[in-house]
Backbone as CSV, one residue per row, in Angstrom:
resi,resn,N_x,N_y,N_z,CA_x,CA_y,CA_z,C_x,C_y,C_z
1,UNK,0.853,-1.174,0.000,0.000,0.000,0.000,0.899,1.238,0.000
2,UNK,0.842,2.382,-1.421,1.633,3.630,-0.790,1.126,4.289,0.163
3,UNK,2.277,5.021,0.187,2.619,5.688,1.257,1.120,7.103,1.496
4,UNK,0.418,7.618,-0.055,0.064,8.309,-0.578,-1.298,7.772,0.324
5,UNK,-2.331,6.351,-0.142,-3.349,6.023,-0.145,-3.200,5.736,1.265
6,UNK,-2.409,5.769,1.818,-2.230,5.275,3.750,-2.535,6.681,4.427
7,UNK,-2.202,7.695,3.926,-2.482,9.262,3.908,-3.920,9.438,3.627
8,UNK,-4.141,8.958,3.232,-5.887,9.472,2.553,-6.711,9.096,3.294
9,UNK,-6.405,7.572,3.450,-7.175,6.769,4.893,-6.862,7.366,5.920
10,UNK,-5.743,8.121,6.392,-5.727,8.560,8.040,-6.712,9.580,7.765
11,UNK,-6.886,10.512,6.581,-7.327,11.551,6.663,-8.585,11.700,7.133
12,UNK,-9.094,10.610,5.950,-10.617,10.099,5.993,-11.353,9.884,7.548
13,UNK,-10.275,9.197,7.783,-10.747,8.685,9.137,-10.681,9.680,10.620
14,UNK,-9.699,10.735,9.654,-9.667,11.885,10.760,-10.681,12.917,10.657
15,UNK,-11.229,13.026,9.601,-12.515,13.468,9.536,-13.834,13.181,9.992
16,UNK,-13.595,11.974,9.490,-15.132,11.425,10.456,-15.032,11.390,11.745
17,UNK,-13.900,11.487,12.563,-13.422,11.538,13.475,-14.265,12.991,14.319
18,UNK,-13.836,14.174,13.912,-14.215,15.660,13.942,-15.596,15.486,13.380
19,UNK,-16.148,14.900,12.795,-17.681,14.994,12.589,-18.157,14.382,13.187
20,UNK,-17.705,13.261,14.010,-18.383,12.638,14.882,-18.543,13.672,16.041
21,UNK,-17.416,14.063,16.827,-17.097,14.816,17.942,-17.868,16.196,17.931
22,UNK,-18.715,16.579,16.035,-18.790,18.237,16.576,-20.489,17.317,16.775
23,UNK,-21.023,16.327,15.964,-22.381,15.846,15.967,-22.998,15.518,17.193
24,UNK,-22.152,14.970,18.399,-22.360,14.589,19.202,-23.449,13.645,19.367
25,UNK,-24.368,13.676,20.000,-26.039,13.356,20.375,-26.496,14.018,19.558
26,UNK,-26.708,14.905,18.422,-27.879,16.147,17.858,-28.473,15.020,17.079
27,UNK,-27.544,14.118,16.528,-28.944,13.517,15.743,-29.576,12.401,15.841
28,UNK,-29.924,12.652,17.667,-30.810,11.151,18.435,-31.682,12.044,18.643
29,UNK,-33.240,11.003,19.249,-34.055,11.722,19.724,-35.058,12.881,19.154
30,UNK,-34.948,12.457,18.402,-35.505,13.642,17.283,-37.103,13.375,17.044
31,UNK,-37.661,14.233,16.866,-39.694,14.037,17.015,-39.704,12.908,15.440
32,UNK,-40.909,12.302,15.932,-41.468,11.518,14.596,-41.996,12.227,13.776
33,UNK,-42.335,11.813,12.652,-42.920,12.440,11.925,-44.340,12.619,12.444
34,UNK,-44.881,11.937,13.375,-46.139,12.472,13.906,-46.549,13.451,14.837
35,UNK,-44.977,12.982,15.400,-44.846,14.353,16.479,-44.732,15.680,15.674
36,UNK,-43.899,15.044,14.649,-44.028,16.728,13.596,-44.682,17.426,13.263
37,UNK,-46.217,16.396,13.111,-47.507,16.868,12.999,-48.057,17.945,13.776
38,UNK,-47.943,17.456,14.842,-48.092,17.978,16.341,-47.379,19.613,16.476
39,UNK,-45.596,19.249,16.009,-45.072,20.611,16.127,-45.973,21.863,14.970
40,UNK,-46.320,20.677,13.811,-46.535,21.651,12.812,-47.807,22.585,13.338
41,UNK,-48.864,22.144,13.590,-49.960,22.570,13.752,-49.432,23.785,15.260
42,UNK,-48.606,23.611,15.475,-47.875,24.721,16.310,-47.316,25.871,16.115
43,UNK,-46.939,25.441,14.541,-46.361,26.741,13.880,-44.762,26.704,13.929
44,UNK,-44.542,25.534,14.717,-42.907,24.689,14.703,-42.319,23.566,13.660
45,UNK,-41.352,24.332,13.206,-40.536,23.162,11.862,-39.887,22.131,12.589
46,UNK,-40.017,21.153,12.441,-39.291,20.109,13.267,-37.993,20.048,13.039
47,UNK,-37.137,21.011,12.587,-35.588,21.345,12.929,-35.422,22.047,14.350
48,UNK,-36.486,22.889,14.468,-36.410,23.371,15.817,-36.717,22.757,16.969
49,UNK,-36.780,21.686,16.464,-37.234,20.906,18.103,-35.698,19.881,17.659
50,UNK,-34.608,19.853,17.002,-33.932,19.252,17.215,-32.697,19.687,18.184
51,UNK,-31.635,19.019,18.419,-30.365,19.787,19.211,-29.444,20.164,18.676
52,UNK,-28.650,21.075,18.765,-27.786,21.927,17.516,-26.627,20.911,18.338
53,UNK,-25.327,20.797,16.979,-24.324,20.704,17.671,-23.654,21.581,18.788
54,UNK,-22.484,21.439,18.813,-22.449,22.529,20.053,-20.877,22.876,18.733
55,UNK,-20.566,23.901,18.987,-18.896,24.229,18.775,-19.400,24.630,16.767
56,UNK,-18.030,24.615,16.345,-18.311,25.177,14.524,-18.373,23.638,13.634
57,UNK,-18.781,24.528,12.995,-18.723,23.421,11.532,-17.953,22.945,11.293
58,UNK,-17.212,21.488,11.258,-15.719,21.358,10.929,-15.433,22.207,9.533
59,UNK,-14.077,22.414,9.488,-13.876,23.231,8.173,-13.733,22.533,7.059
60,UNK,-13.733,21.357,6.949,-13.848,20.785,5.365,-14.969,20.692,5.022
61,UNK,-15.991,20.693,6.071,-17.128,20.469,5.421,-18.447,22.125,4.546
62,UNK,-18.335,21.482,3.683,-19.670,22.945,2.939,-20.751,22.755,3.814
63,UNK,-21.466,23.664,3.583,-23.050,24.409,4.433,-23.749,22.840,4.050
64,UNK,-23.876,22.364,2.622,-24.569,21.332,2.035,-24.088,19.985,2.345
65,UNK,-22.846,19.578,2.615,-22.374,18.788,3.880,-22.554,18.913,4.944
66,UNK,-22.636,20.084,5.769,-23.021,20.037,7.243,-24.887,19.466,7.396
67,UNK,-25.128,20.282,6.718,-26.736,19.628,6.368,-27.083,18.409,6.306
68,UNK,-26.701,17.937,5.365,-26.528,16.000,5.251,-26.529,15.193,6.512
69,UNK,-24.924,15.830,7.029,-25.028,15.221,8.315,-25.787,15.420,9.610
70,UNK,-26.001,16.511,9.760,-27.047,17.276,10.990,-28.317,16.852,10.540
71,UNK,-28.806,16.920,9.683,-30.159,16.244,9.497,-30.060,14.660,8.823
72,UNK,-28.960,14.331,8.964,-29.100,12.532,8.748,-30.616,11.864,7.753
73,UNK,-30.858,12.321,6.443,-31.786,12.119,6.053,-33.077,12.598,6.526
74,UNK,-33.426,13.558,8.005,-34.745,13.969,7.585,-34.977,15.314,7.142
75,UNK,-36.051,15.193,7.021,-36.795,16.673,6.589,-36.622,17.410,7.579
76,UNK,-36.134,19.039,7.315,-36.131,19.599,8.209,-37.553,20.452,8.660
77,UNK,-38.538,19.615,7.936,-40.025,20.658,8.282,-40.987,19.245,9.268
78,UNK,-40.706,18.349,8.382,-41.462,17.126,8.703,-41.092,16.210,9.358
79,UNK,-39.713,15.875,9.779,-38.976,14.710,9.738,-39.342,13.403,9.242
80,UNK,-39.825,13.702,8.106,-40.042,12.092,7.269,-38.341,11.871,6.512
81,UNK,-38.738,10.488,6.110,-36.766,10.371,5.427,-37.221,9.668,4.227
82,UNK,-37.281,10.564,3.834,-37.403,9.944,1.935,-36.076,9.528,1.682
83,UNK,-36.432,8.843,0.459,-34.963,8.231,0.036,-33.893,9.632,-0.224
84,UNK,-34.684,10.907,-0.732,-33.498,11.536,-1.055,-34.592,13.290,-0.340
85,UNK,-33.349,13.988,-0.235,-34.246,15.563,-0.013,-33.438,16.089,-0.867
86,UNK,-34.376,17.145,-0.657,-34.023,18.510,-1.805,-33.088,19.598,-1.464
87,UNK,-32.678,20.279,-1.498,-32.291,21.570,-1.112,-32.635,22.413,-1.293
88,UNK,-33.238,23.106,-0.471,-34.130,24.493,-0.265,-32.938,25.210,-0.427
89,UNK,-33.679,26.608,-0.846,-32.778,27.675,-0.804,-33.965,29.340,-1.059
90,UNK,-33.586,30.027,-0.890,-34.356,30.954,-1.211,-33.981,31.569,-2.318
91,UNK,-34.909,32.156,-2.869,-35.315,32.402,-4.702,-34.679,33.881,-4.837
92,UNK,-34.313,34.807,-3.948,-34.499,36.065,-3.815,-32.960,36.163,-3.666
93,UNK,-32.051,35.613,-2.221,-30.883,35.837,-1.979,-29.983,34.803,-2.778
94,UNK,-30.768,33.752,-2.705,-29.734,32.050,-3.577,-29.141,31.699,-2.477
95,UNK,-29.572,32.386,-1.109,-29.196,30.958,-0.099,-29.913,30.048,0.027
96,UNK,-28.906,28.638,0.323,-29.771,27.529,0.988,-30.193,27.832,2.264
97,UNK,-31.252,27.049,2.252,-31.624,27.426,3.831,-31.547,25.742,4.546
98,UNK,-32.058,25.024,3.918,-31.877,23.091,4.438,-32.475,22.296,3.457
99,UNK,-32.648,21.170,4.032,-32.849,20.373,3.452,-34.382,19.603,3.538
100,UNK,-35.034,19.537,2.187,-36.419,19.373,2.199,-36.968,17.697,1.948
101,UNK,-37.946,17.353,2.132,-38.619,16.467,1.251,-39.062,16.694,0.479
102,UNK,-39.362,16.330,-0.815,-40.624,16.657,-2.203,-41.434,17.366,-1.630
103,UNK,-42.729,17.128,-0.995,-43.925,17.356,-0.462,-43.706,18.604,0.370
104,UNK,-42.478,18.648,1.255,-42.671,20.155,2.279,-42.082,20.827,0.755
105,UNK,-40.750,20.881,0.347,-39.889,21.583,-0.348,-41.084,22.329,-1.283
106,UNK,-42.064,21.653,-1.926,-43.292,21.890,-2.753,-44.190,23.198,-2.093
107,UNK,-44.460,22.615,-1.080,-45.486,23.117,0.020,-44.936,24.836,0.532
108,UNK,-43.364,24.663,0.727,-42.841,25.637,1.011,-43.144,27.104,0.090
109,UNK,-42.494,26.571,-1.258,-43.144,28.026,-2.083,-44.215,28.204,-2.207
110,UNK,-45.373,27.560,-1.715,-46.680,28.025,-1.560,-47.568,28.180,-1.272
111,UNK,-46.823,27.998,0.158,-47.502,28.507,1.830,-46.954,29.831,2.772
112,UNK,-47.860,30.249,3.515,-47.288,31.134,4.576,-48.044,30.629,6.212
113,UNK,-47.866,29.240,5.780,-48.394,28.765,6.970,-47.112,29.295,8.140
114,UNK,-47.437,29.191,9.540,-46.389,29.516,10.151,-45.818,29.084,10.504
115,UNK,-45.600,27.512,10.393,-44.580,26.964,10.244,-43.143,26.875,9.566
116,UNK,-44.385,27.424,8.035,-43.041,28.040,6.588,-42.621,28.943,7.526
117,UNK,-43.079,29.819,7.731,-42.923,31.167,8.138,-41.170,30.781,9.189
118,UNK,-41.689,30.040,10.320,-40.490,30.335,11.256,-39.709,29.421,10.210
119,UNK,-39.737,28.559,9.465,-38.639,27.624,8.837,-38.059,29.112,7.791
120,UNK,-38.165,29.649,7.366,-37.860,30.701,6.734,-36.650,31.774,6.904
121,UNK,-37.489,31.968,9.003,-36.742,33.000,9.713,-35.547,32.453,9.930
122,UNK,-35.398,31.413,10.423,-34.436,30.481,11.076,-34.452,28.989,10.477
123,UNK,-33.801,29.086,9.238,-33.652,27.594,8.649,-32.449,27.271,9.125
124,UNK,-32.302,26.220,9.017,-31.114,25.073,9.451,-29.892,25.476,9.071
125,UNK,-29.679,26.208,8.149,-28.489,26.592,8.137,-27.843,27.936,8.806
126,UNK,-29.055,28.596,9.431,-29.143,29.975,10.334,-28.684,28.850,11.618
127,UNK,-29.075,27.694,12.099,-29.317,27.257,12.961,-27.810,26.707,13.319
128,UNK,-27.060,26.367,12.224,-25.582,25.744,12.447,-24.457,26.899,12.043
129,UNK,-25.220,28.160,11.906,-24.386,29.531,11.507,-23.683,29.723,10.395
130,UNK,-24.825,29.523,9.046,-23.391,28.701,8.035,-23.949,29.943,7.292
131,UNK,-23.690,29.819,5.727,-24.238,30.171,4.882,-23.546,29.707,3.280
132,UNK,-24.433,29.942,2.553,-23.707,29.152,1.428,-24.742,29.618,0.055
133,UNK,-23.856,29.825,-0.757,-25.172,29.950,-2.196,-25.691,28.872,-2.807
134,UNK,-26.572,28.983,-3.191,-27.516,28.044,-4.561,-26.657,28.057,-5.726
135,UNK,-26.619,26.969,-6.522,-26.154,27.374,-7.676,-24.958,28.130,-8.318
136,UNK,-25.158,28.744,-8.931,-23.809,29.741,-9.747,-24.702,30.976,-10.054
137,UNK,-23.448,32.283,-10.724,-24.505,33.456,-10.973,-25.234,32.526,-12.604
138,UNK,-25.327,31.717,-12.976,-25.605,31.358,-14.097,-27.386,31.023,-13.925
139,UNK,-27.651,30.747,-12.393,-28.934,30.521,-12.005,-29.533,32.101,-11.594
140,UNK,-28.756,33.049,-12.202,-29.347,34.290,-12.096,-29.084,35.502,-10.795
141,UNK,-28.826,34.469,-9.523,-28.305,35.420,-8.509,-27.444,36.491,-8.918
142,UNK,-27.383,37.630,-7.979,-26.769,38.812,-8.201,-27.253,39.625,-9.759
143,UNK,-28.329,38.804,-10.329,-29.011,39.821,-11.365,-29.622,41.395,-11.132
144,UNK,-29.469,42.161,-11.959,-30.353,43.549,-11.436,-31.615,43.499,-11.224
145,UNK,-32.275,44.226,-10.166,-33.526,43.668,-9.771,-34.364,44.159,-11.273
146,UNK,-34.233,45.063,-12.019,-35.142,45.208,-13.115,-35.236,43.549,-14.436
147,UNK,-33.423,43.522,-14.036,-33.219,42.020,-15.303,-33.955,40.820,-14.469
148,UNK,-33.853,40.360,-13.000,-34.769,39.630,-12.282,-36.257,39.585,-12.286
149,UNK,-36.776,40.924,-12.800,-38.180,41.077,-12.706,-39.011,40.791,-13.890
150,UNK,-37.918,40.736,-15.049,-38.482,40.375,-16.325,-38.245,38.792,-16.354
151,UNK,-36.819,38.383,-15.816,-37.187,37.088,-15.886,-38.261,36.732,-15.350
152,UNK,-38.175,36.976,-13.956,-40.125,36.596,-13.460,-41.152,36.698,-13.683
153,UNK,-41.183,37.457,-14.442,-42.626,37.926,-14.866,-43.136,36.467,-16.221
154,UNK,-41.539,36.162,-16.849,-41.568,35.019,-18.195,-41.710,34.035,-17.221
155,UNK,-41.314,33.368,-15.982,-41.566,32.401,-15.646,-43.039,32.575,-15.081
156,UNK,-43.500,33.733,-14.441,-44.679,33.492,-14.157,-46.086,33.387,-15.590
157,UNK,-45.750,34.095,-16.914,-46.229,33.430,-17.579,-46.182,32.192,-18.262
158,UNK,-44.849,31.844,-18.214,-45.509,30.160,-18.850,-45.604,29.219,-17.833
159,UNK,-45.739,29.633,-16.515,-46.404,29.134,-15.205,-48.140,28.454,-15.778
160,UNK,-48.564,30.266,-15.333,-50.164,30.415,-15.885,-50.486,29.815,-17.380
161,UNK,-49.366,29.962,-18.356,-49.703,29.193,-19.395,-49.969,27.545,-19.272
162,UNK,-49.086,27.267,-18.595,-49.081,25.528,-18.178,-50.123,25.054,-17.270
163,UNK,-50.288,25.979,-16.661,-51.534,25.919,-15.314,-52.871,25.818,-16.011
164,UNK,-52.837,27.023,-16.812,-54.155,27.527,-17.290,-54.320,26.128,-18.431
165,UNK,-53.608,25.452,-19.015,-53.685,24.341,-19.823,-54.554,23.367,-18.969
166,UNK,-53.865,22.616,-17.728,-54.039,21.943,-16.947,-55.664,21.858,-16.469
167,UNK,-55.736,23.552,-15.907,-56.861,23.171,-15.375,-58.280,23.352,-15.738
168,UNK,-57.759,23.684,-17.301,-59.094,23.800,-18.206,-59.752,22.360,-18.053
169,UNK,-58.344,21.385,-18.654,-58.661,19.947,-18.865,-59.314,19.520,-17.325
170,UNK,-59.318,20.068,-16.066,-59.611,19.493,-15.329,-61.369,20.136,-15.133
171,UNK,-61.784,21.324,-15.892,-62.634,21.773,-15.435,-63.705,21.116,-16.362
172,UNK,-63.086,21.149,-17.552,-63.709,20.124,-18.960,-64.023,18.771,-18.642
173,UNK,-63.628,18.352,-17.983,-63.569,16.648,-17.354,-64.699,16.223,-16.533
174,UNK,-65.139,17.816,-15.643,-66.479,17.679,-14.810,-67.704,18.040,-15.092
């Protein structure tokens, strides 16, 4: 074995090492998804009922790695564990904020329930002090708000165009 790949393995292992130590307990004990229910109808994201690590982010790891691991597969609204989550982020700044399931991640752009609401104020990545962008400027961040407003305005019409398709066929059907 070189000398090189014997290096990589200590490394490896010295990492998980420091991610074990900053994770501690945060990701035991955590509400069910029914209990989530419970928080939700509270107006509580079930990230907030979890336990933060204590100390920083190790430094190799990105905002979108610390996430992974701090939420160990669940939702940070629901705690259900789909096979895979999404990454939220907000549309406006291009930060992430955590990590979603289909169904909340969905739910999110088009609610102001208050649950969205506090998941919003204080998402998971407010919660581990990180921050991190979405994407590249190629997904439009740092556009001028006039060049942003025309793009939006084109996505919100072939929104309503696709919508308005949809729910003719659904109104035609009854």
């Amino acid at each position: 074995m070189s000398s090189d790949h014997e290096w990589a393995m200590a490394e490896v292992r010295r990492q998980d090492d420091v991610e074990r130590k900053w994770l501690g307990g945060a990701t035991q004990n955590r509400p069910s998804f029914a209990e989530a229910e419970i928080l939700d109808r509270q107006g509580v994201p079930s990230c907030h009922a979890w336990k933060i690590p204590a100390g920083e982010v190790p430094p190799h790891l990105s905002a979108t790695q610390a996430l992974r691991r701090w939420q160990a597969g669940a939702c940070a609204m629901c705690s259900a564990r789909p096979t895979r989550l999404l990454v939220d982020h907000c549309h406006r700044s291009g930060l992430i904020r955590g990590l979603l399931c289909t169904s909340c991640n969905t739910a999110e752009g088009l609610q102001d329930a208050p649950s969205f609401v506090a998941y919003r104020s204080r998402p998971p990545t407010v919660l581990l002090g990180m921050e991190e962008q979405y994407g590249s400027a190629w997904d439009g961040f740092g556009r001028t708000p006039a060049d942003q407003a025309v793009r939006n305005a084109s996505h919100v019409d072939a929104a309503e165009a696709l919508f308005g398709e949809i729910t003719s066929r659904f109104r035609s059907a009854t």
